[in-house]
Residue frames relative to the residue before (quaternion, step in Angstrom):
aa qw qx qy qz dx dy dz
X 1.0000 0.0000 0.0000 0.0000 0.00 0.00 0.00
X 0.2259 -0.7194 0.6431 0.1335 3.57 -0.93 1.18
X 0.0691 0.6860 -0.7105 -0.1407 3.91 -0.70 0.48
X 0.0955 -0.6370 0.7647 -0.0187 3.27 -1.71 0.95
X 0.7804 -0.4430 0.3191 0.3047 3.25 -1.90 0.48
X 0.7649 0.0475 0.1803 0.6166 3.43 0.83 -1.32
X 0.2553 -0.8014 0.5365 0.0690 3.43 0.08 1.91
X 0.4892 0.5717 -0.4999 0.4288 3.87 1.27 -0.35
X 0.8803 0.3601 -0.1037 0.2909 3.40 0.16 -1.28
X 0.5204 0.6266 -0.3487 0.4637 3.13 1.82 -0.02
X 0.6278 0.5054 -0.2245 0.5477 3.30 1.50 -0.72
X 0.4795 0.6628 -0.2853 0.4994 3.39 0.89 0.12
X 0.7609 0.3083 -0.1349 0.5547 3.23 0.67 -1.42
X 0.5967 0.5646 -0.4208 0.3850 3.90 1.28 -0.06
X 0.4952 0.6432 -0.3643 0.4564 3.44 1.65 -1.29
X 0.6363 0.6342 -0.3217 0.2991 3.16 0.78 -2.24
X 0.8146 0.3433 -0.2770 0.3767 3.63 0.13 -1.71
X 0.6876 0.4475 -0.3243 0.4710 4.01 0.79 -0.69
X 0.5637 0.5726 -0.4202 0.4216 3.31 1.32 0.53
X 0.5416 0.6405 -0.2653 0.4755 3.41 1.64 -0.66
X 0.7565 0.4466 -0.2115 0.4285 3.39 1.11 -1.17
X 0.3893 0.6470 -0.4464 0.4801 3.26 1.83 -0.62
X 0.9214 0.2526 -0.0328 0.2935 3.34 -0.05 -2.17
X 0.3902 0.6950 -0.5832 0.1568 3.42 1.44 0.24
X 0.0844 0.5453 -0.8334 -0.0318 4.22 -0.77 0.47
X 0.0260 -0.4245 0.9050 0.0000 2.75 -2.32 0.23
X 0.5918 0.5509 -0.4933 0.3209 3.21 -2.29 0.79
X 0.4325 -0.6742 0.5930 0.0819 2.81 -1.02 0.80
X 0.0142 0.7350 -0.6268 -0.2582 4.58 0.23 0.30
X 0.6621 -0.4715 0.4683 0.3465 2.95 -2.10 0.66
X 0.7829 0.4517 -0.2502 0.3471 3.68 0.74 -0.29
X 0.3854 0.6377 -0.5515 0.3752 3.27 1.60 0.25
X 0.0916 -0.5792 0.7381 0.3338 3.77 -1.58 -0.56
X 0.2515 -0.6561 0.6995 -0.1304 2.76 -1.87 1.26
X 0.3172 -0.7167 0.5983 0.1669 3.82 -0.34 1.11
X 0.5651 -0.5985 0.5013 0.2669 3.47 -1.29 0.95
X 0.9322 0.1395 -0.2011 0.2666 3.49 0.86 -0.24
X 0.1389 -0.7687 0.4904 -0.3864 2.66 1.68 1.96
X 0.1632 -0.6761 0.7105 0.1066 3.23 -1.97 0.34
X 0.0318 0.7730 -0.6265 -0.0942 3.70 -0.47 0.43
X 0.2426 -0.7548 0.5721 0.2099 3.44 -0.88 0.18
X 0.7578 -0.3303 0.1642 0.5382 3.89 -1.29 0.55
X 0.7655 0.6056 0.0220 0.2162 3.62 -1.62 -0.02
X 0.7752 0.4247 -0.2050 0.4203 3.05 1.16 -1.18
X 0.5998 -0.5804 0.5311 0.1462 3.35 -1.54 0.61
X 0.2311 0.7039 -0.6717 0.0033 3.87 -1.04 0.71
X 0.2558 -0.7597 0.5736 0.1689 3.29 -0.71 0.85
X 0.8182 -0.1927 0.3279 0.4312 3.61 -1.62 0.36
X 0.9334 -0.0335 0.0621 0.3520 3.55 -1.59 1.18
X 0.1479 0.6872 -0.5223 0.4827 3.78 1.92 0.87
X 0.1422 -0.6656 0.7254 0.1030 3.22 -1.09 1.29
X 0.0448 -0.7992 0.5919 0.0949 3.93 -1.16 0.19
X 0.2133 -0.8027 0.4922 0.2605 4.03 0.33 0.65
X 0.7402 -0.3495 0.4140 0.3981 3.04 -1.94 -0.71
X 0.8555 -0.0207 -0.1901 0.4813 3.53 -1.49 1.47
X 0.0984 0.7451 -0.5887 0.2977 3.27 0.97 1.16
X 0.0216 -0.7654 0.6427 0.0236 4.05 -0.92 1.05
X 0.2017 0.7557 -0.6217 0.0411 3.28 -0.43 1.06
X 0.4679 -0.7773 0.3812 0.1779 3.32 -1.28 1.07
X 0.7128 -0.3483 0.2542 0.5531 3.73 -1.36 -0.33
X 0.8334 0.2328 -0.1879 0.4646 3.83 -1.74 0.93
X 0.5879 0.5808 -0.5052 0.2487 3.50 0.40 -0.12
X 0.4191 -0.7309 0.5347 -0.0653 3.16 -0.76 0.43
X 0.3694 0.7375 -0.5509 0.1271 3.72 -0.64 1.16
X 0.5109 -0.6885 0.4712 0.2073 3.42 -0.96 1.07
X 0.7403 -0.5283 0.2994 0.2884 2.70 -1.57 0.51
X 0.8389 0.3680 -0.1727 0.3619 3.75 -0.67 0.59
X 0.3208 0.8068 -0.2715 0.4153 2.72 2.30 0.37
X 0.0694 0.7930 -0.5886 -0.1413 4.29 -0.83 0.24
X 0.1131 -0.8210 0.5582 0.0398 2.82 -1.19 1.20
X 0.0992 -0.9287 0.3473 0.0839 3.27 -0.35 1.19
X 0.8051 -0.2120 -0.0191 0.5536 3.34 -1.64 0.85
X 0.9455 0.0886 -0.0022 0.3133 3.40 -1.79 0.20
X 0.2895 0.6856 -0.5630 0.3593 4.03 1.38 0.80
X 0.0026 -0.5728 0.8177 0.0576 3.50 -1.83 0.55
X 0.1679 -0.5921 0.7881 0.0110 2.50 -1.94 1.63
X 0.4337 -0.7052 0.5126 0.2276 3.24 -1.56 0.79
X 0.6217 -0.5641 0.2750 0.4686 3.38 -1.05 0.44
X 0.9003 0.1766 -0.2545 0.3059 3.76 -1.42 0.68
X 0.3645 0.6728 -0.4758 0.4338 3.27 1.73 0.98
X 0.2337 -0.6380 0.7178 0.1520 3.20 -1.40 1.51
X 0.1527 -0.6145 0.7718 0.0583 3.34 -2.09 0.87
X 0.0193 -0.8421 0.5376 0.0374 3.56 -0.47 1.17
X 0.7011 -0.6918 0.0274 0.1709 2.89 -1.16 1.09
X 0.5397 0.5047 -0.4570 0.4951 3.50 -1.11 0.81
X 0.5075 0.5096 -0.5812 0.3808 4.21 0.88 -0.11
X 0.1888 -0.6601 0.7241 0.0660 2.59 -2.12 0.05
X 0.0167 -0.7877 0.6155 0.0183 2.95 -0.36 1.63
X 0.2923 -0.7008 0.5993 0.2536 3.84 -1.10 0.53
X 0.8819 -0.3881 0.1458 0.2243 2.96 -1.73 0.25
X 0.8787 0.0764 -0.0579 0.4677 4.05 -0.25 0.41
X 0.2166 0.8141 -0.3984 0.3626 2.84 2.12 1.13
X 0.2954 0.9011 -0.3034 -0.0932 3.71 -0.64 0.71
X 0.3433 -0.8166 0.4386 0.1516 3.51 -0.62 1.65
X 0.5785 -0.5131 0.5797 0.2570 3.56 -1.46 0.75
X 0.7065 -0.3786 0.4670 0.3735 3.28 -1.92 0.01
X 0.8842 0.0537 -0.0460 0.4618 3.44 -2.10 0.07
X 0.1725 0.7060 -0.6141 0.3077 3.97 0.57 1.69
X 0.0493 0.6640 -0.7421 -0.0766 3.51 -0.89 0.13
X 0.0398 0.6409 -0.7662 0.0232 3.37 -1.52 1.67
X 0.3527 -0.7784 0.5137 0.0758 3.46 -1.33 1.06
X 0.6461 -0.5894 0.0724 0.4795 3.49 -0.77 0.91
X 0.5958 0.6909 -0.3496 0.2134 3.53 -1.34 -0.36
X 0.7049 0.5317 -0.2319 0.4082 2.65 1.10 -2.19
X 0.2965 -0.6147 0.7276 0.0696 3.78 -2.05 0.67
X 0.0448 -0.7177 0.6942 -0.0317 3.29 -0.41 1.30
X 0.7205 0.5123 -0.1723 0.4345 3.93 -1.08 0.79
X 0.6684 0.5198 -0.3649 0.3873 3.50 0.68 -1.05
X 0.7630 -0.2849 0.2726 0.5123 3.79 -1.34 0.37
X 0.0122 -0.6295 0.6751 0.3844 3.05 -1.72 -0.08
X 0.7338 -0.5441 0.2238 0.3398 3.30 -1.28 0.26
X 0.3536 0.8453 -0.3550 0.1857 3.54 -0.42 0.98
X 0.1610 -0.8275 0.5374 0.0238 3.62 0.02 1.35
X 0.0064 0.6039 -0.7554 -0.2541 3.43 -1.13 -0.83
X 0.4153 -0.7288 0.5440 -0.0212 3.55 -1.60 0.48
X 0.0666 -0.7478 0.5704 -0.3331 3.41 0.10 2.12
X 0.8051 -0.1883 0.1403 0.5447 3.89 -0.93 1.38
X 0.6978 -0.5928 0.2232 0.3343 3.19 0.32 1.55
X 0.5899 0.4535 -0.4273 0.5136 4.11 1.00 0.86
X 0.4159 -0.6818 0.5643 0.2092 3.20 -1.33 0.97
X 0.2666 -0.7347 0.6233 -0.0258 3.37 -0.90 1.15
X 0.3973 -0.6791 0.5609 0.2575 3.73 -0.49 1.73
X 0.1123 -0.7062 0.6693 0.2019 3.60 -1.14 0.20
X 0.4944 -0.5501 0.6151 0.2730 3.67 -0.54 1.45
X 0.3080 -0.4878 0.8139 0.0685 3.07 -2.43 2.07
X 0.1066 0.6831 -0.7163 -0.0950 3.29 -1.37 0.59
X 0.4697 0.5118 -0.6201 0.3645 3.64 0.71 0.55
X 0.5811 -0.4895 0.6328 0.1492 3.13 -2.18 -0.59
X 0.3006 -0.7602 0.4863 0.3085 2.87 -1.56 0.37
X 0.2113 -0.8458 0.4819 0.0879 3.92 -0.45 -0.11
X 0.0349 -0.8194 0.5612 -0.1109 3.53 0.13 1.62
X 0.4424 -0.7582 0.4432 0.1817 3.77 -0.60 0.77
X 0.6070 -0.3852 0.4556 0.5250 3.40 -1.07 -0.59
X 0.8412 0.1303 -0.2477 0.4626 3.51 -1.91 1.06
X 0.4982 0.6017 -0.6091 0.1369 3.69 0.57 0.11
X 0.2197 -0.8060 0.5021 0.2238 3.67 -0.92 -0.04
X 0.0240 0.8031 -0.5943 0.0340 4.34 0.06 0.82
X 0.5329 -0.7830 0.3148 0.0624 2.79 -1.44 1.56
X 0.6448 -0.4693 0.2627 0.5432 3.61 -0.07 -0.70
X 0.8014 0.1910 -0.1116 0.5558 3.44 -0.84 0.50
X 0.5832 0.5448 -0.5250 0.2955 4.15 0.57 0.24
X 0.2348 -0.6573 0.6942 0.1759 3.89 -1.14 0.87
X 0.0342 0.6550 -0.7548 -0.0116 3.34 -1.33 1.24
X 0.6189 -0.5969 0.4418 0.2558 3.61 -1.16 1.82
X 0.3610 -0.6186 0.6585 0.2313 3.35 -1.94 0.03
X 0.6191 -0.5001 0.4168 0.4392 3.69 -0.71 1.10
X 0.6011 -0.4959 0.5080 0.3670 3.01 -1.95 0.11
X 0.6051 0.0699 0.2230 0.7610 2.83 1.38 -2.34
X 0.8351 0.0359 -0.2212 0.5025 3.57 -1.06 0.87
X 0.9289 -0.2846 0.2091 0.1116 3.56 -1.10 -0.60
X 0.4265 -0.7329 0.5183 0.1111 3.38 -0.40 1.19
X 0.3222 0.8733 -0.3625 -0.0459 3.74 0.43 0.06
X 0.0130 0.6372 -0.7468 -0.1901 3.84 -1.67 0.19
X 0.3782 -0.6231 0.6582 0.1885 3.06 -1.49 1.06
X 0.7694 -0.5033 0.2672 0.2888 2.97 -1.73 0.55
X 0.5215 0.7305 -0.2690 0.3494 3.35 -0.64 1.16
X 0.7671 0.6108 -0.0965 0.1709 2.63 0.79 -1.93
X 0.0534 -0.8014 0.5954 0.0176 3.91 -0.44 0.17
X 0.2715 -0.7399 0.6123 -0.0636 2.80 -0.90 1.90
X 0.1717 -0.7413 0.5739 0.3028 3.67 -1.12 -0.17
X 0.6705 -0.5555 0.0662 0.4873 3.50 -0.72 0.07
X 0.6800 0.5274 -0.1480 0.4874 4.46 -0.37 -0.57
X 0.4866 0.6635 -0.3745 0.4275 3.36 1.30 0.44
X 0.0957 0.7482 -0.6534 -0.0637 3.89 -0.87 0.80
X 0.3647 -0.5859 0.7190 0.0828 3.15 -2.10 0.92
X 0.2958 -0.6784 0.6618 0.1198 3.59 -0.94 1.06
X 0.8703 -0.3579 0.2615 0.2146 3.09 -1.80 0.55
X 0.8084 -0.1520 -0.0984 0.5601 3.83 -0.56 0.90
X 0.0925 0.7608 -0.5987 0.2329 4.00 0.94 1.07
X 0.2305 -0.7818 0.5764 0.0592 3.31 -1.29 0.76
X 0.2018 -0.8536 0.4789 0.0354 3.75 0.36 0.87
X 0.1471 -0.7817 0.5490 0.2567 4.00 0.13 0.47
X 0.7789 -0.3804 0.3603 0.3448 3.06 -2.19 0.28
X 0.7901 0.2397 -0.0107 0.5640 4.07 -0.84 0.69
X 0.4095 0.6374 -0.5888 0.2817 3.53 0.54 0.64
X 0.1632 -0.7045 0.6872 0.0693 3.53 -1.14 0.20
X 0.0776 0.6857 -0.7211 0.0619 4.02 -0.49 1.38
X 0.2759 -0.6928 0.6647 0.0457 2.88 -1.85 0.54
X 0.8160 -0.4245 0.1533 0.3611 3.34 -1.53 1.41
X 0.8369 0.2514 -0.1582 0.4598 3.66 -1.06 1.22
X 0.2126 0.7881 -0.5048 0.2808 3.83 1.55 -0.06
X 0.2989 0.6668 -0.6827 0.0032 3.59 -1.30 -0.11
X 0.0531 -0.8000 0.5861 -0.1168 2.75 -1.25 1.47
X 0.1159 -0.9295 0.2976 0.1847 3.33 0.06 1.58
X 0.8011 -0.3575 0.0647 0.4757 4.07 -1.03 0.18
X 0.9315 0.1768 -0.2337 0.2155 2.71 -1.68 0.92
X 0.2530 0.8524 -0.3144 0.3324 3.25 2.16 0.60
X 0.2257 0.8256 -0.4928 -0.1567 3.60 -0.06 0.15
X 0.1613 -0.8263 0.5342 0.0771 3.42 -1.03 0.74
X 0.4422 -0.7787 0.3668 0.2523 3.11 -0.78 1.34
X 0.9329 -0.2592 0.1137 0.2228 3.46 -1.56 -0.79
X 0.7939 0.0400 0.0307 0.6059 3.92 -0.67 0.70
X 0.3430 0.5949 -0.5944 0.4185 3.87 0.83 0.97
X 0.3159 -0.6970 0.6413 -0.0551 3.34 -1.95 1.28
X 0.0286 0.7793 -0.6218 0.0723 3.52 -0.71 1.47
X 0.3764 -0.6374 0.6117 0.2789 3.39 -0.85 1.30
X 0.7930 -0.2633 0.3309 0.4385 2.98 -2.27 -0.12
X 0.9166 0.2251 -0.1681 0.2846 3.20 -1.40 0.20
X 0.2931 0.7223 -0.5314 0.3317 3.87 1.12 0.16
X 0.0839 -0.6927 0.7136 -0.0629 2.91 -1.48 1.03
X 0.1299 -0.6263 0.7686 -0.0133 4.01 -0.93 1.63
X 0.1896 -0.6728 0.7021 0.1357 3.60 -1.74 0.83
X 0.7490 -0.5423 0.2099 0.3176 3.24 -1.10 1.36
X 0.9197 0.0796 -0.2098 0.3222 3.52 -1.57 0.50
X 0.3498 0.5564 -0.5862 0.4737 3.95 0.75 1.43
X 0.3903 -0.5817 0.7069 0.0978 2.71 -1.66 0.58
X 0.1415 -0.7335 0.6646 -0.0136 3.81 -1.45 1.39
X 0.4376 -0.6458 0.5612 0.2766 3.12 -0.85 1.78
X 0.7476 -0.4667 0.4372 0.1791 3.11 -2.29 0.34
X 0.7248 0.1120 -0.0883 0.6740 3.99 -0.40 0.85
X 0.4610 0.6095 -0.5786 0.2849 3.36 0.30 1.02
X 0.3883 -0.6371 0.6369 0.1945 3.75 -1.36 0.94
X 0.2031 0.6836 -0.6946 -0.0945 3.18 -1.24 0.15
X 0.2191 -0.8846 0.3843 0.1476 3.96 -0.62 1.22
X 0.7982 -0.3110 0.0396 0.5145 3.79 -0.59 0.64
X 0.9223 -0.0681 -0.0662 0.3747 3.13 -1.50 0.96
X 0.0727 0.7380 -0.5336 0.4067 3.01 1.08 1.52
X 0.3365 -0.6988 0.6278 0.0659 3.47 -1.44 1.25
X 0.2950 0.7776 -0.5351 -0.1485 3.75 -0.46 -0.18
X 0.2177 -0.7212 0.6577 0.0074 3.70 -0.95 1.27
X 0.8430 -0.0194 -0.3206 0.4315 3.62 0.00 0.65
X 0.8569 -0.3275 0.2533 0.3071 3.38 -1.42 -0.17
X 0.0494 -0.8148 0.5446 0.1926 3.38 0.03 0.45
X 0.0597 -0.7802 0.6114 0.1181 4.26 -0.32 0.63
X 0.7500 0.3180 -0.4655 0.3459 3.85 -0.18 -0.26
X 0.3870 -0.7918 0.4392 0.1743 3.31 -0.98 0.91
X 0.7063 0.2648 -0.4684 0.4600 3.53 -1.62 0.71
X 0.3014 0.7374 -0.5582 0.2319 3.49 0.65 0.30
X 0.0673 0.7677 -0.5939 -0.2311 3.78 -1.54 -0.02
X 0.4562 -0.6982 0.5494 0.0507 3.56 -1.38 1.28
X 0.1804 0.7569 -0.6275 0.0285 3.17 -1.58 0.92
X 0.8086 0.2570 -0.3929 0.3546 3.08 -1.64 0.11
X 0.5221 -0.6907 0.4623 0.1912 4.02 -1.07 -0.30
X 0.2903 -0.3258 -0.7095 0.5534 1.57 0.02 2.64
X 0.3202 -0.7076 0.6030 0.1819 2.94 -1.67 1.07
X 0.2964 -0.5777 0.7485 0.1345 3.38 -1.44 1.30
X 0.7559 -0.0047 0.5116 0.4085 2.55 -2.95 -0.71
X 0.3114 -0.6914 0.6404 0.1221 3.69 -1.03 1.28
X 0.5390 0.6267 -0.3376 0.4503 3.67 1.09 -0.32
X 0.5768 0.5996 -0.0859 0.5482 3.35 1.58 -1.44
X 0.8327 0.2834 -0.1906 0.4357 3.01 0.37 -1.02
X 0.4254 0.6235 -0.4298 0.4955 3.96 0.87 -0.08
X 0.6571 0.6175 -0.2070 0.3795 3.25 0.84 -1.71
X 0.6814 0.4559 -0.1166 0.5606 3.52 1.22 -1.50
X 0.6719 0.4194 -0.3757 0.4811 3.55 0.47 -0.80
X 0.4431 0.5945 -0.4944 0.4536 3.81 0.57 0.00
X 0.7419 0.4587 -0.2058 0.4436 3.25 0.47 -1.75
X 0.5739 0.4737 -0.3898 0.5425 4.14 1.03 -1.22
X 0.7181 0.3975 -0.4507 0.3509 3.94 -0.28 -0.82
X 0.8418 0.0399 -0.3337 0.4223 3.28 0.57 -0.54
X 0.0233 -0.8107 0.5694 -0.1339 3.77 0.03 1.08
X 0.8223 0.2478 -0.3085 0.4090 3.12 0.60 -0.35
X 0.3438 0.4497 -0.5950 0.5706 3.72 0.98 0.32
X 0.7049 0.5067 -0.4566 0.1947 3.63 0.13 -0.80
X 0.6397 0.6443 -0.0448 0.4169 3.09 1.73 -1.20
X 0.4967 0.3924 -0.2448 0.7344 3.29 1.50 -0.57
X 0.6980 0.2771 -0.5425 0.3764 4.22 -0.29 -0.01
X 0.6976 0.3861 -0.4365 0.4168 3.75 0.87 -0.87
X 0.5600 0.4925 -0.4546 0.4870 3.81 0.41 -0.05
X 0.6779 0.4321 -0.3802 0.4573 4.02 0.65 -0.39
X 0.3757 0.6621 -0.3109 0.5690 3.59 1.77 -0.91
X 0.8471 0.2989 -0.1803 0.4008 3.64 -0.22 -1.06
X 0.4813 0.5343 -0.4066 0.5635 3.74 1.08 -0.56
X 0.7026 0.6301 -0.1766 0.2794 3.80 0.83 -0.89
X 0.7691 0.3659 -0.0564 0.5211 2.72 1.82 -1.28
X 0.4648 0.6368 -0.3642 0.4958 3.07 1.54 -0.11
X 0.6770 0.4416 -0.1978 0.5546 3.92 1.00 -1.62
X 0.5530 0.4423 -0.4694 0.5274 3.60 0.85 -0.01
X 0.6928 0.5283 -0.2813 0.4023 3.83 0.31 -1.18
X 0.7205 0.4619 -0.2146 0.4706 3.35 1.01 -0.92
């Protein structure tokens, strides 16, 4: 018998190391392309039919699989794996020891028109996106490219998989979303906050630090005191709202006594 402090996290770190030996590739395949004026650093992994563009910096150990595009002017930090099928776009850049999973589109427009003689007119993203050290994105999530400056997750972050980020979003340090998130432009949300599945934030509020917000949760304004948690759509005080949903389930018994109440007062009056 092995006793340790924290049998969760010890087991972790066992997965962690037979996961290294699983995924250690290295190499360069004859079928990757590789612009001449890329940078790779010691170590690193391309897999089969990896596109890499021009002034591409990628650092020491990283790793990317096979079917992977990297485009013009991306830095990857050193021991980030990119597995296969992403798509990173152009002047996209990820920190060290990231792990994105397939599917995901890092970079791609975000969504923006402007209206002129009844036609929407696209209005060109020329920012970026910008993903720190430790972040971790699931499979299949599209996080937008700024309009002007920056798409960002700070260092930390952990995405699950089906999750989009809209255009110049701010993601704080230690966040933790769950499957199906959308979070529309220019939202920024602060530190070590926790969104079940299905949360939905509308575009330009601001989300205090250590906030919860629990499944399929709407939020439409700003939420500023912090450690708070949020439900239903609009989300309230989740404390509040339990309280109320008692009262909504049984509304209609409630509704049938004040309508029997009136029938009462009327035959009294009369």
């Amino acid at each position: 018998m092995v006793r340790v402090d924290n049998a969760h996290v010890a087991f972790g770190k066992l997965l962690e190391v037979y996961n290294q030996v699983k995924m250690n590739k290295t190499g360069i395949s004859s079928h990757a392309f590789i612009s001449e004026t890329a940078k790779l650093g010691q170590n690193c992994y391309v897999g089969e039919f990896a596109f890499v563009g021009e002034n591409v910096k990628i650092g020491n150990n990283v790793k990317i699989y096979p079917q992977t595009f990297v485009g013009d002017n991306v830095e990857i930090g050193d021991n980030t794996v990119v597995f296969a099928g992403v798509k990173l776009y152009s002047e996209t850049i990820i920190g060290k020891d990231c792990i994105i999973h397939s599917g995901t589109v890092i970079g791609s427009d975000g969504f923006r028109f402007a209206t002129e003689n009844d036609q929407n007119k696209k209005i060109p993203q020329i920012g970026n996106v910008v993903i720190e050290d430790e972040v971790e994105i699931g499979a299949n999530c599209a996080i937008d490219r700024a309009t002007l400056g920056s798409t960002i997750l700070r260092k930390g972050v952990k995405f699950d998989n089906l999750i989009h980020i809209a255009h110049n979003v701010e993601i704080g340090e230690n966040c933790f979303l769950a499957a199906c998130n959308v979070i529309a432009g220019s939202t920024k949300v602060g530190k070590n906050c926790m969104f079940s599945g299905q949360v939905g934030i509308v575009g330009h509020l601001s989300i205090a630090d250590n906030t919860i917000v629990t499944a399929q949760s709407g939020i439409s304004k700003s939420i500023t005191a912090k450690g708070g948690m949020y439900m239903g759509s609009p989300a309230f005080d989740a404390g509040k709202y339990r309280k109320n949903y008692v009262h909504f389930r049984n509304f209609d018994n409630i509704i049938r006594r004040l309508e029997e109440l009136e029938k009462q007062v009327k035959e009294q009056e009369q």
